[in-house]
Each structure stands twice: as structure tokens, then as C-alpha cells.
C-alpha positions as CSV (number, residue, x, y, z in Angstrom):
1,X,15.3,15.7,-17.3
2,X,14.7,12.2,-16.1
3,X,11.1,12.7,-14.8
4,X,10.3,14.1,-18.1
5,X,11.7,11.2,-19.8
6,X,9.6,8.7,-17.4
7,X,6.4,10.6,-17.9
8,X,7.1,10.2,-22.0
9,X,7.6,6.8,-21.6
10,X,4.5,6.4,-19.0
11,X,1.9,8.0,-21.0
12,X,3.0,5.7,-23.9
13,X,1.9,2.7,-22.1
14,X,-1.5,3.3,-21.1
15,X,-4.0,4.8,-23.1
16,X,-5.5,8.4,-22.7
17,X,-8.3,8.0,-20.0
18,X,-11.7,9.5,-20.6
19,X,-15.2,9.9,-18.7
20,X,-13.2,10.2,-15.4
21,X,-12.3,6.4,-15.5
22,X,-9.0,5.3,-14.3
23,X,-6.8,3.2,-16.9
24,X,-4.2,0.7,-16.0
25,X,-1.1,-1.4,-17.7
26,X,1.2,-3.6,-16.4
27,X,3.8,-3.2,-18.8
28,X,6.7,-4.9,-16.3
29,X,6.5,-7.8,-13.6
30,X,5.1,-5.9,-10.7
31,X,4.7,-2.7,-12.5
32,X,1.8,-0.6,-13.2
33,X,1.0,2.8,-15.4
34,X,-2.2,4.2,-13.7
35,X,-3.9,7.3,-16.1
36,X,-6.9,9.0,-14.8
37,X,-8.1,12.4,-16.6
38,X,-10.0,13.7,-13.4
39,X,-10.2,13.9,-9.8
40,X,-11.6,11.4,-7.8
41,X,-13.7,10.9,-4.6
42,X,-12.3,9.1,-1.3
43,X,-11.4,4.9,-1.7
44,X,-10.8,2.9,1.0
45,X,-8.2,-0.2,0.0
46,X,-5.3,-2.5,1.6
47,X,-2.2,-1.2,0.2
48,X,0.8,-4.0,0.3
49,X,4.0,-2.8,0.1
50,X,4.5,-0.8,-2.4
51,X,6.1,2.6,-4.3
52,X,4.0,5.0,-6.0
53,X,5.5,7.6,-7.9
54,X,4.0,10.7,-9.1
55,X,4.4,11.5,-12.5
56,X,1.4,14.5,-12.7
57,X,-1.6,15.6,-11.2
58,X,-1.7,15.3,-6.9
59,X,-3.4,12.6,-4.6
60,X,-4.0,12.2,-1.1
61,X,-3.5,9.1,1.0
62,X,-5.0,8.9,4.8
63,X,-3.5,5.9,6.5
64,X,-5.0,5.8,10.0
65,X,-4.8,9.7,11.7
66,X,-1.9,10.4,9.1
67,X,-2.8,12.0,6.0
68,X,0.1,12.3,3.0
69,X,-0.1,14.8,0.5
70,X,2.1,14.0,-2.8
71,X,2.4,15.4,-6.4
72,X,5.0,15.4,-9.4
73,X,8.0,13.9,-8.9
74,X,7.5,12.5,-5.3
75,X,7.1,9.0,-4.1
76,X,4.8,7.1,-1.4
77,X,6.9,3.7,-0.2
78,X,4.8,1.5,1.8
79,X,6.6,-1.2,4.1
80,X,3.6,-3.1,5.2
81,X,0.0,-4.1,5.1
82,X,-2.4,-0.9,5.7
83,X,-5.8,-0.1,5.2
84,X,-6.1,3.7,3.3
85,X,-8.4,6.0,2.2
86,X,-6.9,7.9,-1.1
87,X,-8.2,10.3,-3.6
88,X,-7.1,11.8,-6.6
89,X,-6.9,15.4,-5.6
90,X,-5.5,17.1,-9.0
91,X,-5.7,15.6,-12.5
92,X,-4.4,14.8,-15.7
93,X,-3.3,12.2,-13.0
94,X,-0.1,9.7,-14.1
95,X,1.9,7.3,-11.9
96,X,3.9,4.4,-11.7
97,X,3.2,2.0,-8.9
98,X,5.7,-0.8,-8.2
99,X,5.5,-4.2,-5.4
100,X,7.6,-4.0,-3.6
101,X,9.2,-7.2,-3.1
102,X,10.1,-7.9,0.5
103,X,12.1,-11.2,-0.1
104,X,14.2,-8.6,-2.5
105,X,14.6,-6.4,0.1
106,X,15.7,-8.8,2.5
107,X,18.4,-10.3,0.2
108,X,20.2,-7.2,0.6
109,X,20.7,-7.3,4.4
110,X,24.3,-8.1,4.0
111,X,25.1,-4.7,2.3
112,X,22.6,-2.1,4.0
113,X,22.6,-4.2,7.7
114,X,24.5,-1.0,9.3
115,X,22.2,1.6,7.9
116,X,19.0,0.0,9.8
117,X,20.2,1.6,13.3
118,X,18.7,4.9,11.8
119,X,15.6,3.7,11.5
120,X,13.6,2.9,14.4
121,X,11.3,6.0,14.3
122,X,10.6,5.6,10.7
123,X,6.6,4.6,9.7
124,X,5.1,2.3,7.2
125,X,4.1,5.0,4.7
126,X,6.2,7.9,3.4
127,X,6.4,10.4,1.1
128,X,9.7,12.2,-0.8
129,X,11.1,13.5,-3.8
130,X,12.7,11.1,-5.8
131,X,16.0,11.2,-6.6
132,X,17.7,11.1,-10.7
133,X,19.1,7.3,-9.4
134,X,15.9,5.9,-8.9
135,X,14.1,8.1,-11.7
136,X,16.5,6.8,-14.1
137,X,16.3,3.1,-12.8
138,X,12.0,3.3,-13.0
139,X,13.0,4.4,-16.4
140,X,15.2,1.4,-17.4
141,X,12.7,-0.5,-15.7
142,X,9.8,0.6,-17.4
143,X,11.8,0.5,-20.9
144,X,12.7,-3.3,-20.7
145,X,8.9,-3.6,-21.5
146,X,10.2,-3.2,-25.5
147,X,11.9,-6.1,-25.8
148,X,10.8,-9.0,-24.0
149,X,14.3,-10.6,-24.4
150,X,15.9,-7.9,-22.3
151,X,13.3,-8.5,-19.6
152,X,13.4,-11.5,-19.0
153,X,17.5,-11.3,-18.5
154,X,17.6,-7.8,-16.9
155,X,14.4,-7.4,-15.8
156,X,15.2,-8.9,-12.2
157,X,18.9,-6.9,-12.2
158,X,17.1,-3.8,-12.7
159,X,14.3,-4.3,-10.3
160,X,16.9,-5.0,-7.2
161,X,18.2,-2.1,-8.4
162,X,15.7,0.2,-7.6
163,X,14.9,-2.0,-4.3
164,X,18.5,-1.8,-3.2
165,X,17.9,2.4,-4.3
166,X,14.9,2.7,-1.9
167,X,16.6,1.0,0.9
168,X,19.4,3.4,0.7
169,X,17.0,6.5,0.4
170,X,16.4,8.6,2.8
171,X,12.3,7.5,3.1
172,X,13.8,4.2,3.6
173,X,13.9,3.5,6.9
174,X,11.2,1.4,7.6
175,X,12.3,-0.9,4.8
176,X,15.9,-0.6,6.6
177,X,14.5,-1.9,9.8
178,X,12.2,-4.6,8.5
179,X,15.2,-6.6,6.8
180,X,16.3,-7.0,10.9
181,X,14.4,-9.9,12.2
182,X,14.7,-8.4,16.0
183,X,13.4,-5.1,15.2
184,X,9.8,-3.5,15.8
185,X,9.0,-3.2,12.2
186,X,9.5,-7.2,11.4
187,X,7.6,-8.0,14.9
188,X,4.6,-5.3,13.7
189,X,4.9,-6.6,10.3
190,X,4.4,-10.2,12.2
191,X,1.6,-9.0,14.1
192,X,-0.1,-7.9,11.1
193,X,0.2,-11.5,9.7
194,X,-1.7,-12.6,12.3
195,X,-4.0,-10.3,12.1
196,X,-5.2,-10.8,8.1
197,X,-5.1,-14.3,8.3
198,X,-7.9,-14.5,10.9
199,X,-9.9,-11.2,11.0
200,X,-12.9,-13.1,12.5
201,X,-11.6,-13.6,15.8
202,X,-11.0,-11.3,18.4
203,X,-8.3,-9.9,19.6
204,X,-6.1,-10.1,22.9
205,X,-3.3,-7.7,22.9
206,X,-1.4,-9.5,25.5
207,X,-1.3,-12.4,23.5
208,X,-0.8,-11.0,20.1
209,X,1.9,-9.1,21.4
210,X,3.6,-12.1,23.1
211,X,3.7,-14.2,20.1
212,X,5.6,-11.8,18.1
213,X,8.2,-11.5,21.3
214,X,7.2,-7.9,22.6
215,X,5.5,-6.8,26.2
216,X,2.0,-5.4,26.0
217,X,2.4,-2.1,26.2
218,X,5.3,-1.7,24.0
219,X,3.3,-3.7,21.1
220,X,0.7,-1.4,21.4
221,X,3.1,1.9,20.9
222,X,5.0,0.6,18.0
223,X,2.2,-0.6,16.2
224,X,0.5,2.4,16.7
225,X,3.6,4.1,15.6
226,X,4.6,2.1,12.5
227,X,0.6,2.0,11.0
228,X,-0.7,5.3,12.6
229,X,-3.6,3.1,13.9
230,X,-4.0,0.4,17.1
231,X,-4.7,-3.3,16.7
232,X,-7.8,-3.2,17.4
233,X,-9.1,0.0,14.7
234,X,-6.6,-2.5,11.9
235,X,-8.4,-5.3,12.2
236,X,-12.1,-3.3,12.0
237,X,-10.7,-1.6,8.8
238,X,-9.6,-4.8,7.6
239,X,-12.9,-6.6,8.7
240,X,-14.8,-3.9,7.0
241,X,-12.5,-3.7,3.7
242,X,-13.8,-7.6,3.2
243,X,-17.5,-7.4,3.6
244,X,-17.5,-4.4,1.6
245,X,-15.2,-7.2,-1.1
246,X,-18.1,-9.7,-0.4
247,X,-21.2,-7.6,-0.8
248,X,-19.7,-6.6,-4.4
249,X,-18.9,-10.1,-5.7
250,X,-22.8,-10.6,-5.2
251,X,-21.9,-13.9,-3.3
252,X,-23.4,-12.3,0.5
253,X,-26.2,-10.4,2.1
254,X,-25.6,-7.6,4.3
255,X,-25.9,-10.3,7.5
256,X,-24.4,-13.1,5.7
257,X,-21.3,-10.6,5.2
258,X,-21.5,-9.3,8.6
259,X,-20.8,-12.4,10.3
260,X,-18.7,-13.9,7.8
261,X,-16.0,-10.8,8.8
262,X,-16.6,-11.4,12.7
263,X,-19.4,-8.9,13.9
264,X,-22.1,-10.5,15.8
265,X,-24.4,-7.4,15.5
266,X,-25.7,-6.8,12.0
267,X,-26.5,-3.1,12.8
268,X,-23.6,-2.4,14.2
269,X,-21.8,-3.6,11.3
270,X,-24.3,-1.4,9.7
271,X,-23.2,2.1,11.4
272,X,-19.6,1.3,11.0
273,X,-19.6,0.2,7.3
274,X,-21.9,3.4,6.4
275,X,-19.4,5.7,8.8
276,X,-16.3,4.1,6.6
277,X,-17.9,4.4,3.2
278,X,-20.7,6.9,3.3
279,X,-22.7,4.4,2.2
280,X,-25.5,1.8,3.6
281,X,-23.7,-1.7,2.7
282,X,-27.6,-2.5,1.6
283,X,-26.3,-0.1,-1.5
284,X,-23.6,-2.0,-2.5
285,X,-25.5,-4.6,-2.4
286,X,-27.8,-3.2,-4.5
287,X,-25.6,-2.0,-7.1
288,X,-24.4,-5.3,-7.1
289,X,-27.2,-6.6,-7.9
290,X,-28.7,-4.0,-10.7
């Protein structure tokens, strides 16, 4: 009952989509209706953290050597900065995707702090059915988009809401453990920082690991853990995710872009971009510019 309720009020938001393009509303703060009549082929993207619910149709999300199927009625939560690849796998295709707002999530330490011992072994992505409390409060959610009076004074009630309702689910134990400063997720979710806001340099383990208060080797197993990738592999999907960003705004050449993201080979950045996309980047580039 409440899924079919949500998926009424979904597809009345966004408009029927057609020639296999993908159509998008933001009808609340932080919320989005995504529509797509078709399947799609692999994309490689940075999701933030975020919730994606399935309202029909299927899609696949690899994130590092993980791959998570998902369909009606099931949820993705993501607790921190990844690079994916995702495809559409089975259409008439509908979802809600909501930020998720880590300040939010950290507000409500004081009232879930004893149910983040569970979660050490949890990862930054995962997938479950979604329960009638948090259907229902996506619902609400999504229906405050009527009246813009009602949103603006329980807009932000209802969106701790479902925050404080994915902390408290059971695929919400990485969020759990990240609202604990001394934990592995909030020293990975540190690390990661780091990381984006310099993907031009290289980097040294030792030291990324000390400045986030962990030995070597054990930064190296939780990150790997927590993102199904290694520091290294992040910050080439990451490296790659921008030139590809650069060579599409027309504003770079293939070199230009190359450097500009920290590899001091162009042909190597070559291989690696056409092994991630299955494309030359000279082709982006080129549909850029035609």
C-alpha cells in the first residue's frame, strides 16, 4: 500500500520520459524524481551520500569490486564519497533519490550513539527493502511539494525524519558509525576529504593514514573495506571522473586535461580513460566539440 501510494505520487511529478532519455524533478529540498522509459548502458559518476529508492524497473550499481543489484521497493544508502559505474538494467524505470544530509545525521548522535557499536563491518553502499515507516515518511516528504507553506515549516521535521529512520534501519550502519568521530568510517570519510580536495598529487599511505589518526596498514584495510576499493584505485577513478568533466565542458584538450588531473603521461592517461569508459577521451572531445 504505501509503495503504491509513493509511486502515484512520483510519476505525478515528472513527466512521462520518451526516446530513452532520462527525466528529472526536484520537487523537495534535496529531492529528486528520476523517470526513464528504457534501459540504459554503464555511467561512471561520484555518488555523495545519498538514498535511492526503487519505485519500478531494476538498476545495477558497481562500486569498486562490489556490484549491487536493486529493484522495486528497495533502497541504495550511500555514506560517503564513491566513484560508481550504474546502469539501468529494467525499465519503465522510477526512483526517488534523496541527500543525505550528514550534519542531519550527526545531530542525532545523542539518541542513536548506542546503536553505532553494531556497525563496524558495515560498507559505504547498501541495499534493502524499505520498510512502511520510511515509505510513508518519503511519501509525506514528497507531498509537502503541494503547498509550499507546509514545506517550508515541515519540510525540515519531515526530512530528519526519514534521516533519524535510516539511521535506525537495519542498512544503517555505516551512517551509525560515521556520527562517532573515533570510528573508521569518520577517519575514511576524512581520508576521502583529502583525497578530492587534491587529486593531483600523489599519494603516501603512511601519511594519509597518519593524518586521519590510523597506522598504515589498518588505513589501508578499512578503506578498502568501507569503499570496496584502495586509496590509490579512489583517487584514479576520481582523477579520471574529472578529465572526463573537463574534456565535456569543451574548456581542455586530451593533454591539457591529462595534466590538469595529475598524470604526467598523456598515453597513459589515454589507456586508462578508454579502459574506464570504452571510449578514446579524443571522442569526448570530439562530441564536445560537434
Amino acid at each position: 500500500m504505501y509503495l503504491e501510494r509513493l509511486i502515484e505520487q512520483a510519476s505525478r511529478r515528472v513527466p512521462a520520459a520518451e526516446n530513452g532519455h532520462q527525466h528529472a524533478a526536484q520537487p523537495m529540498n534535496g529531492l529528486q524524481v528520476l523517470r526513464q522509459n528504457v534501459p540504459s548502458s554503464f555511467e561512471a559518476s561520484l555518488y555523495k551520500p545519498v538514498l535511492c529508492l526503487i519505485l519500478r524497473g531494476e538498476k545495477q550499481v558497481s562500486i569498486g569490486e562490489r556490484t549491487l543489484s536493486f529493484g522495486p521497493g528497495e533502497c541504495l544508502l550511500v555514506s560517503h564519497d564513491v566513484p560508481v559505474c550504474s546502469r539501468i538494467t529494467k525499465a519503465p524505470y522510477l526512483a526517488l533519490v534523496l541527500d543525505v544530509d550528514v550534519a542531519t545525521v550527526r545531530e542525532l548522535y545523542d539518541k542513536v550513539a548506542e546503536s553505532a557499536l553494531d556497525s563496524e563491518r558495515a560498507r559505504a553502499a547498501e541495499t534493502h527493502q524499505a520498510d512502511p515507516g520510511l515509505l510513508d515518511a518519503l511519501r509525506r516528504y514528497l507531498a509537502l511539494a503541494d503547498s509550499p507553506t507546509d514545506a517550508k515549516v515541515l519540510g525540515p521535521l519531515t526530512s530528519k525524519e526519514i534521516h533519524y529512520r535510516l539511521l535506525v534501519a537495519p542498512f544503517g550502519g555505516m551512517l551509525r558509525s560515521l556520527i562517532r568521530h573515533d570510528s573508521n568510517a569518520s577517519a575514511i570519510a576524512r581520508a576521502i576529504g583529502h583525497i578530492r580536495a587534491d587529486i593531483r598529487s600523489p599519494i603516501a599511505v603512511p601519511d594519509l593514514a597518519r593524518r586521519v589518526g590510523m597506522s598504515a596498514s589498518s588505513f589501508h584495510k578499512h578503506f578498502k573495506t568501507i569503499t570496496s576499493t584502495t586509496p590509490l584505485q579512489y583517487q584514479k577513478e576520481l582523477r579520471l571522473l574529472e578529465a572526463r568533466r573537463l574534456l565535456k565542458t569543451g574548456g581542455a584538450s586530451v593533454t591539457t586535461a591529462a595534466f590538469d588531473v595529475g598524470y604526467e603521461s598523456p598515453s597513459q592517461f589515454s589507456r586508462e580513460y578508454a579502459r574506464k569508459f570504452g571510449v578514446p577521451p579524443s571522442r569526448d572531445l570530439a562530441n564536445t566539440s560537434g
